[in-house]
N, C-alpha and C positions, 0 to 999 in steps of 0.2 A: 750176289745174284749172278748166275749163269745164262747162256745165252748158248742155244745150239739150234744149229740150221741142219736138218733131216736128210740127208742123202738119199736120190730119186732111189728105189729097192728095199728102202729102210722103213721100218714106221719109227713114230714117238716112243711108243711103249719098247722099241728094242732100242732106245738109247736109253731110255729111263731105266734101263734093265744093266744096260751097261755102267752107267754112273754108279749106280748102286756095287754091283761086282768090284769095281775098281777103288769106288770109295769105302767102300764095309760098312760095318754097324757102325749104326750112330748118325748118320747122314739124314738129313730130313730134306724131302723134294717135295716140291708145288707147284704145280702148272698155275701160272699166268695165263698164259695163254697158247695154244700149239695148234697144230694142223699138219696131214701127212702132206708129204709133197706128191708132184703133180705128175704126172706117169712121163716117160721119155717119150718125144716124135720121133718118129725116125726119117733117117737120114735118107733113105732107101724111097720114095716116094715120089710120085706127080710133085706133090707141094712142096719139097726142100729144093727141088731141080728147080723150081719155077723161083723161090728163095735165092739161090745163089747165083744162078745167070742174072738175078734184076740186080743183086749186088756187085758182081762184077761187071757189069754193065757201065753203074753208075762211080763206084771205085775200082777204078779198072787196076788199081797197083795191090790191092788187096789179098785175103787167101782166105777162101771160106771156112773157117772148121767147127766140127761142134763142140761145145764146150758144158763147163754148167757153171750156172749161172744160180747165182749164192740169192736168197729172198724170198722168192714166190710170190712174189706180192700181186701183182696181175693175174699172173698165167691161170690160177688157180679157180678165178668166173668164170673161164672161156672152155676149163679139162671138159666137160662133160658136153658142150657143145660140137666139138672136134679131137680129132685124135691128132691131129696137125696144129699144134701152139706152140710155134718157137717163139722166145723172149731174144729180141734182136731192137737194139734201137740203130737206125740209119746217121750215124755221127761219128765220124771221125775225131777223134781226141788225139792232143799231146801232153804232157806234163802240165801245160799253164793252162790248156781248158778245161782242165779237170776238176780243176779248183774252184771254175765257173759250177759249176754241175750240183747238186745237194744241196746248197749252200745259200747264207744273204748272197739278195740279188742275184738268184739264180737264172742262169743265161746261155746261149750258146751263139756264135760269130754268124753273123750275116751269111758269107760263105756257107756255114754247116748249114744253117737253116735252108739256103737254095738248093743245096746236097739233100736233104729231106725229103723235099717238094719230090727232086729230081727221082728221088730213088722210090718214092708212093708212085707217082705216073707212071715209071720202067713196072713194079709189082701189080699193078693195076691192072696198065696192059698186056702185060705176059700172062696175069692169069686168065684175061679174055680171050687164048688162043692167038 
């Protein structure tokens, strides 16, 4: 069994199209299960500006950048509500929080969690003007 995450410009069917090209005859594919991914926000925006001042607000050693972000798994209720759904969680990690993260007994440090609190109030009120 394979496992492919759809790059935001791609759909399913053009990777299904590619495995096949690359793998040849004889290959047999079955969707599990799929879904296209969820269009980019952009960066360019009222609501990314309002985004990264409440983060560097709150992590002020930080550096905002876009990135992608491998899953889909949320963003993907919210696409057709707004054209603005960045996938951002407010948590600083290092090596050994990481490990807290997914996982038994999943958790994150007291600290992170008031850094949370901290950085929902800062996007809150920034988005109020």
């Amino acid at each position: 069994m394979a496992v492919f995450f759809v790059r935001p410009g791609e759909s399913t069917s053009e990777v299904e199209n590619h495995v096949r090209r690359v793998a040849g005859d004889g290959i047999q594919l079955r969707r599990l299960q799929s879904g296209e991914p969820t269009p980019r926000s952009s960066t360019d925006s009222e609501a990314f500006e309002t985004l990264d001042r409440s983060i560097r607000e709150v992590f002020r050693e930080s550096v905002v950048a876009p990135s992608l972000l491998v899953g889909n798994v949320d963003a993907r209720h919210f696409a057709s509500l707004s054209d603005h759904v960045y996938r951002f969680t407010p948590i600083e990690v290092d090596p050994e929080s990481v490990k807290q993260l997914h996982g038994t007994n999943e958790r994150i440090g007291i600290e992170a969690y008031v850094d949370v609190i901290r950085f929902y109030d800062r996007l809150i009120r920034n988005s109020c003007g």
